[in-house]
PDB file of N, CA, C and O in Angstrom, chain B, residues numbered from 101:
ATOM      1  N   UNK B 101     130.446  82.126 103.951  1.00  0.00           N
ATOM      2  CA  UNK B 101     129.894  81.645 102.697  1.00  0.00           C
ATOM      3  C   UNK B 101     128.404  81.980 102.593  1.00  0.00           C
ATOM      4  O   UNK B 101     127.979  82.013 101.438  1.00  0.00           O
ATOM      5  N   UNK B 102     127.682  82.189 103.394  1.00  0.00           N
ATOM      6  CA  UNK B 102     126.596  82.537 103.599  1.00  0.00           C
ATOM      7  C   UNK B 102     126.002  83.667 103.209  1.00  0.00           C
ATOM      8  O   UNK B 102     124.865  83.807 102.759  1.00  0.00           O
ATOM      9  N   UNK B 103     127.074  84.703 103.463  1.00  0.00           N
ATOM     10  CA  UNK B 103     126.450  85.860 103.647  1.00  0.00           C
ATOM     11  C   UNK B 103     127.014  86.054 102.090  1.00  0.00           C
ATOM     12  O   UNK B 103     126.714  87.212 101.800  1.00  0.00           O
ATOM     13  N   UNK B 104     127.476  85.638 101.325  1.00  0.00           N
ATOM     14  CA  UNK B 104     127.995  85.873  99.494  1.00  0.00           C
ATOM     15  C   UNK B 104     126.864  85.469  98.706  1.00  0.00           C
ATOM     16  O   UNK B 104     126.355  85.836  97.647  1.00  0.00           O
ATOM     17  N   UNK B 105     126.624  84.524  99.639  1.00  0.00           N
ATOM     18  CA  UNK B 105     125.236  82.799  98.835  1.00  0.00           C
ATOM     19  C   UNK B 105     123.868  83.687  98.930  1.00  0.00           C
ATOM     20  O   UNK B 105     122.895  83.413  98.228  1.00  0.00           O
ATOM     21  N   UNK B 106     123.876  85.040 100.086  1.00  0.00           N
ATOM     22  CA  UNK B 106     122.553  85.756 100.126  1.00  0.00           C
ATOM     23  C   UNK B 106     122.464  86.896  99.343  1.00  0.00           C
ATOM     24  O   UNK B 106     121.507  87.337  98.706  1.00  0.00           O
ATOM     25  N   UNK B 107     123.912  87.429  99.519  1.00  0.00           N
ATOM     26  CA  UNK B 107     124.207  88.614  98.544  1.00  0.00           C
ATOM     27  C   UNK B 107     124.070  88.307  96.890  1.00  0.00           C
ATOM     28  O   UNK B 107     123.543  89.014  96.032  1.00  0.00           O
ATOM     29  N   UNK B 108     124.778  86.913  96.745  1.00  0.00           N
ATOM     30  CA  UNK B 108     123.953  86.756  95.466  1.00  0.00           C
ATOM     31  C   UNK B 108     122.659  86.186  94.950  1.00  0.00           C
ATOM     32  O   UNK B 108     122.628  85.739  93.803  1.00  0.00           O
ATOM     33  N   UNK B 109     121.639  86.170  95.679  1.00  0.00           N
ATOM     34  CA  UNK B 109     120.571  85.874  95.504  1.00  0.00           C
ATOM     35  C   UNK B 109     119.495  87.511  95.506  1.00  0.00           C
ATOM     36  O   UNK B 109     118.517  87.807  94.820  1.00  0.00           O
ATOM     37  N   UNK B 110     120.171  88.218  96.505  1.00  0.00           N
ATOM     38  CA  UNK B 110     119.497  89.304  96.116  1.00  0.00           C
ATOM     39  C   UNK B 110     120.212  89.920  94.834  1.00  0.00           C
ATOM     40  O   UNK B 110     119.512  89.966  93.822  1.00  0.00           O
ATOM     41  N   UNK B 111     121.301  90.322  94.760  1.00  0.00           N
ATOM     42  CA  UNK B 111     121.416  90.851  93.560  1.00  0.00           C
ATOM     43  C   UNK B 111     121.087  90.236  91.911  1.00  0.00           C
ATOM     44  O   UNK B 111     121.379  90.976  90.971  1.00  0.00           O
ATOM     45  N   UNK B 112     120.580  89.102  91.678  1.00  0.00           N
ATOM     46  CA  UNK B 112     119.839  88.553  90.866  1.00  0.00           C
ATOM     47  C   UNK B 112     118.345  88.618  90.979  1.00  0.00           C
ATOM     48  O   UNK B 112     117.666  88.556  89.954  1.00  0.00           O
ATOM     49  N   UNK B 113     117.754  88.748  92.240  1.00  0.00           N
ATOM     50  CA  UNK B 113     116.754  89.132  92.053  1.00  0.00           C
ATOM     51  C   UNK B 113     116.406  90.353  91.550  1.00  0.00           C
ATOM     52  O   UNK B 113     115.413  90.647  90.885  1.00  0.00           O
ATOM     53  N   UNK B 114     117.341  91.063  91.938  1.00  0.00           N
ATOM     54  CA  UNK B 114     117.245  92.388  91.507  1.00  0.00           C
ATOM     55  C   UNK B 114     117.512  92.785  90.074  1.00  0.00           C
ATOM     56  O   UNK B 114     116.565  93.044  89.331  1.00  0.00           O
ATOM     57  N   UNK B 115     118.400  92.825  89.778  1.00  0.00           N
ATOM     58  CA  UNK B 115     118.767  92.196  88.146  1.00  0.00           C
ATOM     59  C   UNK B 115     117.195  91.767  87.748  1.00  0.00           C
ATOM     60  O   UNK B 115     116.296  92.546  87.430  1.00  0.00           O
ATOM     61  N   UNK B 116     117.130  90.487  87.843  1.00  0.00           N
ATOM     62  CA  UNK B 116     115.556  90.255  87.191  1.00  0.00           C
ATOM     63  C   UNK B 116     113.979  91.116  87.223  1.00  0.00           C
ATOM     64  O   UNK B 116     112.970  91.139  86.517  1.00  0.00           O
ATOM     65  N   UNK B 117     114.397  91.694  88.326  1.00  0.00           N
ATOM     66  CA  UNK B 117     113.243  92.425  88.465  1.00  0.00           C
ATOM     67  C   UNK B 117     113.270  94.014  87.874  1.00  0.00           C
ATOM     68  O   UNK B 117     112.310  94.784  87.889  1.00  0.00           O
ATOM     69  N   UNK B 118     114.543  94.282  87.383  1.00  0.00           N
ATOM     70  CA  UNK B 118     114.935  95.319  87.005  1.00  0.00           C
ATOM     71  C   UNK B 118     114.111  95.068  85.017  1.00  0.00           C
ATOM     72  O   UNK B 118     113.429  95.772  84.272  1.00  0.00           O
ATOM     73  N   UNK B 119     114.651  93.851  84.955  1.00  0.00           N
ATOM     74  CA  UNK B 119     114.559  93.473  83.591  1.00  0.00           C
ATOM     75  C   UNK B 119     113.562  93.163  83.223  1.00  0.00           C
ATOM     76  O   UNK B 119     113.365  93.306  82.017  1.00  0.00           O
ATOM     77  N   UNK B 120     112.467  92.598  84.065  1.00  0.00           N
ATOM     78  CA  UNK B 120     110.879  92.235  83.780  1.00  0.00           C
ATOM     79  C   UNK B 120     110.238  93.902  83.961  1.00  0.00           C
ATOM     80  O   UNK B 120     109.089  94.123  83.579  1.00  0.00           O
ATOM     81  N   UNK B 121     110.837  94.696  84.392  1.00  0.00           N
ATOM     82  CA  UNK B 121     109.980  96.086  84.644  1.00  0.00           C
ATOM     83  C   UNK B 121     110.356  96.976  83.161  1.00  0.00           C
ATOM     84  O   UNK B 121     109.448  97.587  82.597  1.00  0.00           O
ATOM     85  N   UNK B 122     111.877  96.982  82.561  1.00  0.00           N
ATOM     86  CA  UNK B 122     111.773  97.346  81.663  1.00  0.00           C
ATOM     87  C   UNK B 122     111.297  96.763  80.414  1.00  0.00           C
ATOM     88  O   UNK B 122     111.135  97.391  79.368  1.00  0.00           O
ATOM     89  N   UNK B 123     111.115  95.713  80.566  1.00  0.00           N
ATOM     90  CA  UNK B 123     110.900  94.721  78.719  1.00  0.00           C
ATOM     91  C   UNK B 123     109.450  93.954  79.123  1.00  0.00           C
ATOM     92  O   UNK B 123     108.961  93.008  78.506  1.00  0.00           O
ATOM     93  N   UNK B 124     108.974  94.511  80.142  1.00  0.00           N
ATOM     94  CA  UNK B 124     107.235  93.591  79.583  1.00  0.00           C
ATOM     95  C   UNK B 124     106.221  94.940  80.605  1.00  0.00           C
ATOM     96  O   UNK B 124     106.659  95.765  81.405  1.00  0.00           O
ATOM     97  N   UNK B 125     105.286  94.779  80.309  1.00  0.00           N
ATOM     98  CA  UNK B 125     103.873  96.129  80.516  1.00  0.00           C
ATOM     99  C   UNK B 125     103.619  95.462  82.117  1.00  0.00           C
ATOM    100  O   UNK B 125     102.673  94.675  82.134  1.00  0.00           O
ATOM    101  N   UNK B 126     104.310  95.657  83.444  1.00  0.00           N
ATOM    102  CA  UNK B 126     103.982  95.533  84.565  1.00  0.00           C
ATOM    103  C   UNK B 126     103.222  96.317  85.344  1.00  0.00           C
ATOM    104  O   UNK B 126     103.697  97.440  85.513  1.00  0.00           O
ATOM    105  N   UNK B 127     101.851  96.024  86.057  1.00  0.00           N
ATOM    106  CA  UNK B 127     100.781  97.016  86.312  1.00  0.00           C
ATOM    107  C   UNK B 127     101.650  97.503  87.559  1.00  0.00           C
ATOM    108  O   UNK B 127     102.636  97.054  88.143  1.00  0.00           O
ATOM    109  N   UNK B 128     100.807  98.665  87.707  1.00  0.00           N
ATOM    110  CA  UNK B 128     101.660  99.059  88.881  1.00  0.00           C
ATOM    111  C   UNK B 128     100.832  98.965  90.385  1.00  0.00           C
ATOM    112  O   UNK B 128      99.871  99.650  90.734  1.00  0.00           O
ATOM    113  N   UNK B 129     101.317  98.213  90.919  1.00  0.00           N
ATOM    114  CA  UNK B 129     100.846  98.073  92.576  1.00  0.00           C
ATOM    115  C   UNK B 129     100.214  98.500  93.209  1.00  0.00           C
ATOM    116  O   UNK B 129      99.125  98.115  93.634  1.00  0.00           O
ATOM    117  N   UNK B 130     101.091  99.865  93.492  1.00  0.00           N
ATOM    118  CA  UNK B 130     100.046 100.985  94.621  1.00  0.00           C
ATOM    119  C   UNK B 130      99.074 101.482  93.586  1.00  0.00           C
ATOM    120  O   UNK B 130      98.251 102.182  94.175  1.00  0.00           O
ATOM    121  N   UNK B 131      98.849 101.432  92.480  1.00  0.00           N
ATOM    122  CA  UNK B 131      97.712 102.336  91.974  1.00  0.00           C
ATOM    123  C   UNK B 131      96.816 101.203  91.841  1.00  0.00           C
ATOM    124  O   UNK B 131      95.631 101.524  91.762  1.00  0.00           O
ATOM    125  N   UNK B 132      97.140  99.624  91.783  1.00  0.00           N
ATOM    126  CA  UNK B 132      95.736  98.348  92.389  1.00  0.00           C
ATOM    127  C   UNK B 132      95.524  98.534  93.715  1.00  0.00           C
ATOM    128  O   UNK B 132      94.447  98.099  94.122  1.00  0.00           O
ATOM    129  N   UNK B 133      96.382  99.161  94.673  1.00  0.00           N
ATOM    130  CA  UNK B 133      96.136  98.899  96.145  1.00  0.00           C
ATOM    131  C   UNK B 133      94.943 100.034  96.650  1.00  0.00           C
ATOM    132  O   UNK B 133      93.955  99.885  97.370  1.00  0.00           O
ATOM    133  N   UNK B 134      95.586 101.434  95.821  1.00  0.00           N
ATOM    134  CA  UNK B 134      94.691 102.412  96.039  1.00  0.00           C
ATOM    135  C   UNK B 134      93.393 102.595  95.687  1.00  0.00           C
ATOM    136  O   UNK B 134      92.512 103.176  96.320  1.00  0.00           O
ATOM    137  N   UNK B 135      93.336 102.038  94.593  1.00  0.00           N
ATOM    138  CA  UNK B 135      91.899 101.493  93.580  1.00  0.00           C
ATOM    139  C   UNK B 135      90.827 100.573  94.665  1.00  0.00           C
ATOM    140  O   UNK B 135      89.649 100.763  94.966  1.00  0.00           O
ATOM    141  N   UNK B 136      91.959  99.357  95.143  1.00  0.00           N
ATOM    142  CA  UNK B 136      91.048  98.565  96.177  1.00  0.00           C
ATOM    143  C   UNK B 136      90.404  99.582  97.342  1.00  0.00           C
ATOM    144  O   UNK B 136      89.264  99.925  97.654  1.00  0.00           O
ATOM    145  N   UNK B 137      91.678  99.856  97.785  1.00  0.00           N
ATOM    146  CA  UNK B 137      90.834 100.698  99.039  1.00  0.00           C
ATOM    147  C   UNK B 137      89.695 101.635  98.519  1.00  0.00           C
ATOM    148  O   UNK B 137      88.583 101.484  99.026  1.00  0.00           O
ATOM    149  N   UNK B 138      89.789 102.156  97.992  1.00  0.00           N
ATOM    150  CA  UNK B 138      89.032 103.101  97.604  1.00  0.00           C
ATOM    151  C   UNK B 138      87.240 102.609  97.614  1.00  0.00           C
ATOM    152  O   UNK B 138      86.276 103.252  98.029  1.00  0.00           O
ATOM    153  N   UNK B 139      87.305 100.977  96.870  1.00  0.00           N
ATOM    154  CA  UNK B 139      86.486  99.956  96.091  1.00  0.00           C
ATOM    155  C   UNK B 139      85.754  99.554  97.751  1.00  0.00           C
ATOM    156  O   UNK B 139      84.534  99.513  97.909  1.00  0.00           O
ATOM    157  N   UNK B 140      86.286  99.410  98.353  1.00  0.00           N
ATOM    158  CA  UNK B 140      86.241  99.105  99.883  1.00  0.00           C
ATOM    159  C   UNK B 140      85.558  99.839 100.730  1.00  0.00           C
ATOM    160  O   UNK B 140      84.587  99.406 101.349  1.00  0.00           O
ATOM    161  N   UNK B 141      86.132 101.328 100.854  1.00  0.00           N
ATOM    162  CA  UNK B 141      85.712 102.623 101.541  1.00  0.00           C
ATOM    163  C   UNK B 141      84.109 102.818 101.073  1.00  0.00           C
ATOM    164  O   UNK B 141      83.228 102.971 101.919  1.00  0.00           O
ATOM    165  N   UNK B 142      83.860 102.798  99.784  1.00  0.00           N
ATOM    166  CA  UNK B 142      82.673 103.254  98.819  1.00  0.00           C
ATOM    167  C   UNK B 142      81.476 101.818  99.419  1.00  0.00           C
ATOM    168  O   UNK B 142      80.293 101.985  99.714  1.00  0.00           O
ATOM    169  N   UNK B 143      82.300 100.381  99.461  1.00  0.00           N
ATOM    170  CA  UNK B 143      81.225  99.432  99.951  1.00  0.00           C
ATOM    171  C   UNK B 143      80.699  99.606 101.450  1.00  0.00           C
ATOM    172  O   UNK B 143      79.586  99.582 101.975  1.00  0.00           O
ATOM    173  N   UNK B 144      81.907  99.777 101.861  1.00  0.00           N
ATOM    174  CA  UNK B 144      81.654 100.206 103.511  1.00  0.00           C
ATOM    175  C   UNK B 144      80.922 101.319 103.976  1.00  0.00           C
ATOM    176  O   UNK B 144      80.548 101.277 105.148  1.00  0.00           O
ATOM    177  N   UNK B 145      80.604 102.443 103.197  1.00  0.00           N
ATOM    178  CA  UNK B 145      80.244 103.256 103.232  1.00  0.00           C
ATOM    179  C   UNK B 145      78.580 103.424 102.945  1.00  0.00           C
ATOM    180  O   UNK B 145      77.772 104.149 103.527  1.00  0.00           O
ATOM    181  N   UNK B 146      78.383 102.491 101.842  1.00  0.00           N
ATOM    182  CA  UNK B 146      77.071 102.529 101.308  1.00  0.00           C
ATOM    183  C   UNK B 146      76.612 101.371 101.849  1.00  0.00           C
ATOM    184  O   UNK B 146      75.436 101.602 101.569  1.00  0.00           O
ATOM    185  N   UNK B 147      76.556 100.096 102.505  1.00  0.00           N
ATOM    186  CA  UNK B 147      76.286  99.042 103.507  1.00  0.00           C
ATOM    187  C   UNK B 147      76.217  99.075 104.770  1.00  0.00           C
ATOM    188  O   UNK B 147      75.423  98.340 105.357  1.00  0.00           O
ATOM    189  N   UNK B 148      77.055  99.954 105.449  1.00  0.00           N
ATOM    190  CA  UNK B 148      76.440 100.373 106.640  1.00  0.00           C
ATOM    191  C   UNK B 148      75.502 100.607 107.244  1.00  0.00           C
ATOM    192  O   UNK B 148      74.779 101.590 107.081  1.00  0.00           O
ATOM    193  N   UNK B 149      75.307  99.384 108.366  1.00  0.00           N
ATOM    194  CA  UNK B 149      73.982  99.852 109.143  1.00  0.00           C
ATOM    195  C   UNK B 149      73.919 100.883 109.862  1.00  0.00           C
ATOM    196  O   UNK B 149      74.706 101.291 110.717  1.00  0.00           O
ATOM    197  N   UNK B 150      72.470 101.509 109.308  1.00  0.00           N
ATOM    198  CA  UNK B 150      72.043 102.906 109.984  1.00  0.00           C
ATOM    199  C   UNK B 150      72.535 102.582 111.677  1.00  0.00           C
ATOM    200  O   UNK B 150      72.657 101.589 112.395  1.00  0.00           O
ATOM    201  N   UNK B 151      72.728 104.113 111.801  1.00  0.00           N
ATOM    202  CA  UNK B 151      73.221 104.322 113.568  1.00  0.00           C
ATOM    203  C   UNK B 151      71.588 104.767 113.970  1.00  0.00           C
ATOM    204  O   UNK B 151      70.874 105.632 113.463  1.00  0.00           O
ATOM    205  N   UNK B 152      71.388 104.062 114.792  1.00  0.00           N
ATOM    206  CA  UNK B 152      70.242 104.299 115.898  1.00  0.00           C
ATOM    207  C   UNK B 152      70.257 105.544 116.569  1.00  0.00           C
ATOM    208  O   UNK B 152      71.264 105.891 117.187  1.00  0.00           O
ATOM    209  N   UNK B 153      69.171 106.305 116.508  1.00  0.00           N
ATOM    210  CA  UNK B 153      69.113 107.503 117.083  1.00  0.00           C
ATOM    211  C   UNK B 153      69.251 107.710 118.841  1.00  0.00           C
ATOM    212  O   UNK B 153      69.048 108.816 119.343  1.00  0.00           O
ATOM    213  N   UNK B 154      69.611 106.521 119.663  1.00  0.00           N
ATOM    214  CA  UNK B 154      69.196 106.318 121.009  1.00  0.00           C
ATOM    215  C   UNK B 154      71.091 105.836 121.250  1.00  0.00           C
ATOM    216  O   UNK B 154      71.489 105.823 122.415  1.00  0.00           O
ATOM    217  N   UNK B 155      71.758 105.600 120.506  1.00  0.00           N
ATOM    218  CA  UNK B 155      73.110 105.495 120.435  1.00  0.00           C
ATOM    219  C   UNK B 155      74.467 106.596 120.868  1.00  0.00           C
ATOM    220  O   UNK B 155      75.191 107.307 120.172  1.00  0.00           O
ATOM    221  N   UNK B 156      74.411 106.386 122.091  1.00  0.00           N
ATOM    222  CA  UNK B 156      76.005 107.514 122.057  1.00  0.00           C
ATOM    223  C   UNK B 156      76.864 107.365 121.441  1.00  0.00           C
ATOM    224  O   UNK B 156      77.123 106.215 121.087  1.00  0.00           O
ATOM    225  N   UNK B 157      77.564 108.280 121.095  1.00  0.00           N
ATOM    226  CA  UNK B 157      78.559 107.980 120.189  1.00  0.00           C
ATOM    227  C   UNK B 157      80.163 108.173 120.854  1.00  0.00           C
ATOM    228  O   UNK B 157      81.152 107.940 120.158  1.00  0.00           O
TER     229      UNK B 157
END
């Protein structure tokens, strides 16, 4: 009974998520995730403390 009670919980999720992607303006994910990193790389990049000239690397 379990394994019907899970099977139908995913396949309604799925169903729903099928149906919120076609009938309403859903942003898309990886292009916020890539945006962040990116937003990240550029802070990290320009905040970095100078490397000391007496520093091995």
């Amino acid at each position: 009974m379990g394994l019907i009670r899970s099977c139908f919980h995913l396949m309604a999720g799925t169903v729903f998520g099928v149906y919120v992607a076609q009938n309403y303006n859903v942003p898309n994910i990886q292009k916020l995730i890539n945006t962040g990193l990116v937003i990240a790389r550029h802070m990290e990049e320009n905040y970095r403390k100078p490397k000391k000239p007496d520093d091995p690397q």
